[in-house]
C-alpha positions, 0 to 999 in steps of 0.5 A: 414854779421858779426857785424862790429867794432863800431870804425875804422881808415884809417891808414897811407898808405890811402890817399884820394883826393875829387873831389866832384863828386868823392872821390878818395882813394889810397892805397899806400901799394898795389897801389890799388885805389877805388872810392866813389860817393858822398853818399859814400863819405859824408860817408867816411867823416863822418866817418873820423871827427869822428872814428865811424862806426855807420853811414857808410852803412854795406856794405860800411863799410865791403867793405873798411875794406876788402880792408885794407882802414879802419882797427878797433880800439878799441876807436874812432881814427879820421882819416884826412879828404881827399885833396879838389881838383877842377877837371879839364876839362876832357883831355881823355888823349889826353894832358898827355906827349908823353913819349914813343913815342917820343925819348928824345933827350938827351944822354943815360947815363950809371946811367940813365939806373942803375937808371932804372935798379934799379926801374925796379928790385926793382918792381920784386923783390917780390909780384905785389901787394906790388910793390908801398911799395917797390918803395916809401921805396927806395924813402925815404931812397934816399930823406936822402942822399942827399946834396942840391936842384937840379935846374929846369936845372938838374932835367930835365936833369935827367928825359930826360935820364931816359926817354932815357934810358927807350926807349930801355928797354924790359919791362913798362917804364911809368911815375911811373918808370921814375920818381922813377928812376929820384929820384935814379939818383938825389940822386947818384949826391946828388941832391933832389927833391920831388917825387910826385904821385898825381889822376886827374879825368874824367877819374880817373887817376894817375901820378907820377913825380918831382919837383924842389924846387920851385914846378915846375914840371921837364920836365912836360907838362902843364896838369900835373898840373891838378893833385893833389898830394895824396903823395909827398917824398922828398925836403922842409926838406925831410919830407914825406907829 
């Protein structure tokens, strides 16, 4: 095994949500994500309020500096300690939303499919690996055009014709390309509202959707609030949290 780093950092597209039980990182440049039990995770932690390596187990440590999760530096650089999140009775994904299987009841409108058409293109347009990048660039650079809050009424709305217009596409429509499309489509009318991608556990999975200003989630079940958010876009000042 070659010598490790003495120092490292985890950088800026790393977000990490602690369950406890289990330490979930995601990878905003490639969307990959890891998981960490808890000997691990104290691991991660430490290495976190500190910015060294020393203690973190060898192989640990050359598994996250492969994967892009930890990248050297030359003095210590502490990175933020992960999100602290109760986990959630376990669903099984038997209370997520039936997106997909029931036909939204809303008109199909010409944005709506742009606005999809546009997410859809834009995950083509280059290596799967680096199609999350992609998608929360153009989030961002939506998030800056826009006039004032959408209401709970028309970020609904917005998501229901994405959903809509998803029915009749060829190709993956799922919570990701909705929501991204929503954005797209809200921000045509200069309307904003926070992107929000977010891990629930037991079983370990991801959602992506929108909120209204107040924090309410658009055209969500109930379960989707049992997700923690590892990155939100848009709305409160626009910034990136």
């Amino acid at each position: 095994m070659a010598d490790l780093p003495e120092f490292a950092s985890a950088p800026g597209y790393v977000r990490s949500v602690d369950f406890e039980h289990v330490l979930v990182l995601l990878d905003y440049r490639t969307g990959r994500v890891q998981c960490l039990l808890p000997a691990a995770a104290a691991l991660w932690h430490e290495a976190a309020a500190t910015g060294r390596l020393d203690a973190m187990e060898p192989t640990l440590a050359t598994r996250l500096l492969d994967a892009g999760l930890l990248v050297p530096t030359t003095a210590p650089t502490p990175w933020p300690l992960p999100v602290s999140a109760r986990a959630p009775l376990a669903s099984w994904g038997g209370t997520e939303h039936t997106a997909g299987t029931t036909r939204p009841g809303v008109a199909c409108s010409p944005t709506a499919v742009a606005a999809l058409g546009t997410v859809l293109g834009i995950k083509r347009a280059g290596t799967r690996h680096t199609a999350m990048h992609r998608l929360t660039t153009v989030i961002k650079h939506a998030a800056t055009a826009v006039r004032r809050p959408a209401t709970p009424t028309e970020a609904a709305l917005a998501v229901n014709a994405v959903r809509r217009a998803g029915w009749y596409s060829p190709t993956r429509t799922a919570c990701l390309e909705e929501s991204a499309a929503a954005v797209l489509l809200l921000a045509s009318r200069r309307l904003s509202v926070t992107w929000c991608h977010g891990v629930a556990p037991d079983p370990v999975r991801l959602h992506a959707w929108i909120q209204t200003e107040d924090g309410a989630p658009a055209a969500e079940p109930p379960s989707t609030l049992s997700f923690t958010p590892a990155l939100t876009i848009g709305a409160r000042h626009q910034r990136q949290h």
